[in-house]
Structure formats: structure tokens, C-alpha cells
C-alpha positions, 0 to 999 in steps of 0.5 A: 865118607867112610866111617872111620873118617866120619867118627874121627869128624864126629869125635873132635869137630867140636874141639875149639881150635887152638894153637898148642893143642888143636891146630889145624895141623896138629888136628890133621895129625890126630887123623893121620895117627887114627887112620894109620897108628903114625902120629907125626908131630908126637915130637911137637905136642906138648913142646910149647908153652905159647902160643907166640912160641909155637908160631915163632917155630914154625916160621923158623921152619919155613913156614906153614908150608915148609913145615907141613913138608917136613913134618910129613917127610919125617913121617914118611908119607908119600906125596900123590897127585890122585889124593883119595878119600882120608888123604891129606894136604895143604890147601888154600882156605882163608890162608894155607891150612893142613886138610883131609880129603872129603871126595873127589872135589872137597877137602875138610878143614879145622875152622877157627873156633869149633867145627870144620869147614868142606868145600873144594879148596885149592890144594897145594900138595897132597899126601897118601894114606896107606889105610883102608878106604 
């Protein structure tokens, strides 16, 4: 792991999830936007009250899934199939949930309550990174 990524781990591993402020998506997008000064969803912080409200919306834009897919086309991220070191993705954990990539098998998650979870999760799609390694 490079020390960029490690810092980023070790600055908002402990953050208690939550559905307005530290998602697992909106965590991933604090990682993008350190790795790369791009903040995906800058649009989408701060924009829901509940939250009921936030989950309404993104079922409304197709889910998990389909918003991920919109959010970092907005961003102009580019889909790969080699994810590398600090990529992102979706994978399956306990459910469809936003990732960073650990190495060559593992991918980090934001776990309910505080910490992350790594382990070789299945991946839907990955997006590259344009940052150092």
C-alpha cells in the first residue's frame, strides 16, 4: 500500500459510518478527491437532510449500482478492467458497496460503524485513478 493511501486509511478508518456524511461511497469519494483534487459527489454533500431522503435518491437513480455508474462518469473516471493499487470500485460485500483497491486480490471497504474491511471481494467494475502509485 502506498503511503498516501495508508494516510488516507489512517485519517478516516475510525469515522463512524453514516448515511449523510460517511458512506461507503461518499468515503471512496474523499479518497478519490485526495488522490486526485476531483470530489465526485461535491454536488451531493450536504444535500440531504435524512437519511430516508438520501436512500429515496439514489434508488430514484438506479440504485447503488446505477449511481455509483453516474457519479463517476460525472467525474470522468475511466472504467478499467486491470484495477491497480488506489482504484475504485464496486464490489460485493455484504451487499453492493463502493471500494478502493488494496493489491492484486483485495479491496478495501467502509464497514457499518467504524473501520474498513479487506479482503478479496468480488468486483463488478473498477475505475482508474490518474495518481501516482
Amino acid at each position: 500500500m502506498n503511503d498516501r493511501l495508508s494516510q488516507f486509511l489512517k485519517c478516516s478508518a475510525s469515522r463512524e459510518f453514516d448515511w449523510l456524511h460517511c458512506n461507503c461511497g461518499f468515503w471512496v469519494c474523499e479518497w478519490i478527491n485526495d488522490a486526485t483534487g476531483v470530489d465526485p459527489v461535491h454536488a451531493y454533500r450536504g444535500r440531504f437532510k435524512t437519511d430516508k431522503e438520501f436512500l429515496r435518491f439514489v434508488r430514484k437513480h438506479g440504485g447503488y449500482e446505477g449511481f455509483s455508474r453516474k457519479v463517476a462518469q460525472e467525474a470522468g473516471l475511466a472504467q478499467t478492467d486491470n484495477p491497480r493499487l488506489g482504484d475504485v470500485g464496486l464490489v460485493h460485500a455484504d451487499a453492493i458497496t463502493m471500494a478502493i483497491k488494496a493489491d492484486r486480490d483485495r479491496w478495501i471497504v467502509k464497514r457499518n460503524g467504524k473501520g474498513v474491511a479487506i479482503a478479496p471481494f468480488p468486483a463488478i467494475v473498477a475505475w482508474g485513478l490518474d495518481c501516482p502509485r
